[in-house]
C-alpha positions, -999 to 999 in steps of 0.1 A, spaced: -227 -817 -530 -195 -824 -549 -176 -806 -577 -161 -823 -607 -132 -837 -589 -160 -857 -562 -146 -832 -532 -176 -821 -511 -185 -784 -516 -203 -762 -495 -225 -746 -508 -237 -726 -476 -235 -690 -481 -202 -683 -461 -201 -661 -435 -173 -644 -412 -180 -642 -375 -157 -612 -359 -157 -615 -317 -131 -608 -291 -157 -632 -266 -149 -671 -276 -180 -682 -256 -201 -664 -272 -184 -674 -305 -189 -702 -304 -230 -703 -291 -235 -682 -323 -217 -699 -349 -233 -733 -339 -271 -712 -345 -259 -699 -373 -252 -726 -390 -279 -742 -380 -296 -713 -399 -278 -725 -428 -244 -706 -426 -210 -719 -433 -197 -700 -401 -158 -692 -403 -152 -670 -366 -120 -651 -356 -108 -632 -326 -93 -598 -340 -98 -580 -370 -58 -590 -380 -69 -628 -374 -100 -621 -393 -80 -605 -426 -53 -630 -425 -84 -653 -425 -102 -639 -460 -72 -630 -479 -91 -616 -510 -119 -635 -508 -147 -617 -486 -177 -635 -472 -214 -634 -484 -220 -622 -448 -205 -607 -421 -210 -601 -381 -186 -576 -365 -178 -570 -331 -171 -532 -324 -148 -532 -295 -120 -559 -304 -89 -556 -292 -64 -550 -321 -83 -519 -338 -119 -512 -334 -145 -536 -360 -152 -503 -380 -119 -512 -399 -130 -543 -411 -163 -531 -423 -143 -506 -445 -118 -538 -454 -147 -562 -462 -163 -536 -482 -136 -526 -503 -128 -563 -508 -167 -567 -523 -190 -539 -521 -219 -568 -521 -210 -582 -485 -241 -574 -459 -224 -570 -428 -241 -564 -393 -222 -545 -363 -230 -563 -330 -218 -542 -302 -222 -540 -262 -205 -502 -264 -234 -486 -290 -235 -455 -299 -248 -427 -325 -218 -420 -336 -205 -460 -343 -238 -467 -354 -235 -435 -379 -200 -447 -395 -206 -483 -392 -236 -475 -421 -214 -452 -437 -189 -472 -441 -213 -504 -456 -226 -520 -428 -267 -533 -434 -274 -531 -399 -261 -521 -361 -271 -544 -334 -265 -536 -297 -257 -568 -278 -276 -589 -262 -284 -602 -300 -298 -636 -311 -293 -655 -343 -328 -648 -360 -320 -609 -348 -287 -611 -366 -301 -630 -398 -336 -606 -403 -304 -576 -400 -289 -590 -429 -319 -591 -452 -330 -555 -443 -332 -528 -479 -347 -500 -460 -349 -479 -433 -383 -479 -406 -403 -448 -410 -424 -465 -380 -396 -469 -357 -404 -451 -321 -390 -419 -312 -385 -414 -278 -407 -388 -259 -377 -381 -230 -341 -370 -244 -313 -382 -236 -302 -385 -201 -268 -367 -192 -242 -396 -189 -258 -408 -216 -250 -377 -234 -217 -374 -225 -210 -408 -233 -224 -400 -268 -200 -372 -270 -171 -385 -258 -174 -416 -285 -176 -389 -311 -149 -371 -300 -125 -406 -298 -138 -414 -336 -125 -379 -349 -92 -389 -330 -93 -423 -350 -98 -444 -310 -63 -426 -296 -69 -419 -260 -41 -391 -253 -54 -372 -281 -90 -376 -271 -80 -367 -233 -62 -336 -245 -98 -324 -270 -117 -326 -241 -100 -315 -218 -93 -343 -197 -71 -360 -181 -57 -399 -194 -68 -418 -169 -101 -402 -161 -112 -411 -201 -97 -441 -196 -122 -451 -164 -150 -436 -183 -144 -454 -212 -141 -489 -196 -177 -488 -184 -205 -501 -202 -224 -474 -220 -253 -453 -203 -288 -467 -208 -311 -440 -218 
């Protein structure tokens, strides 16, 4: 299509893709656009502001763990920007408590990783919760607890390690192995 002045406009709905991982970047930009996306990826959340200025995105996909400040930031960003962007958290480190303040904050949905594109685009389009959704008949196991606690405790601290080492009673470095492992599986 073009606009008055015969330039080609897109009119894709435009839609920011947030992810420390270039690989996988770039495998998901090229399906979302398929998917009919005009895909605009960057590697930190300080590329990814520099990137929108004041103009946020119809959409939104948001890495977690990046490695300038954690994704939640630009959720809050985005959504102050425009309250109507639908943005989805994609993480490999979930979480209750991310998952909590990633809604909180304005996110539509919270995706653990491995996630596909269809995954990511039936995440945008959800209004409500699912009243059907399983509930698990075993709790919790305990590294997977502890994990849960210790990413609560790291949230209150706004994701500074001393001061997380020193609530729980830890030392540094031992958080700091903890904390580089994948999350527990249930």
């Amino acid at each position: 299509m073009t606009d008055a002045c015969g330039a080609e406009r897109d009119d894709r709905p435009r839609l920011l893709l947030v992810d420390d991982d270039v690989t996988f970047c770039s495998v998901l930009s090229g399906a979302l656009e398929k998917r009919g996306f005009q895909v605009r990826v960057a590697h930190s959340v300080a590329e990814a502001l520099c990137g929108i200025g004041d103009d946020a995105p119809e959409y939104a996909v948001i890495d977690l763990k990046m490695p300038d400040r954690s994704g939640l930031t630009l959720v809050s960003e985005l959504m102050a920007l425009d309250r109507h962007t639908r943005i989805v958290v994609l993480t490999g480190y979930a979480s209750i408590a991310t998952a909590v303040e990633a809604i909180k904050l304005g996110a539509v949905y919270y995706l653990s990783k491995p996630a596909d594109a269809d995954g990511i685009v039936a995440a945008f389009h959800r209004e409500s919760g699912d009243a059907s959704a399983a509930v698990s008949e075993k709790p919790l196991s305990v590294k997977r607890l502890e994990w849960e606690h210790i990413s609560r405790v790291l949230r209150e601290n706004q994701d500074n390690i001393s001061a997380t080492a020193r609530a729980l009673g830890m030392y540094r470095r031992t958080l700091q192995r903890k904390l580089s492992k994948h999350p527990v599986r249930n």
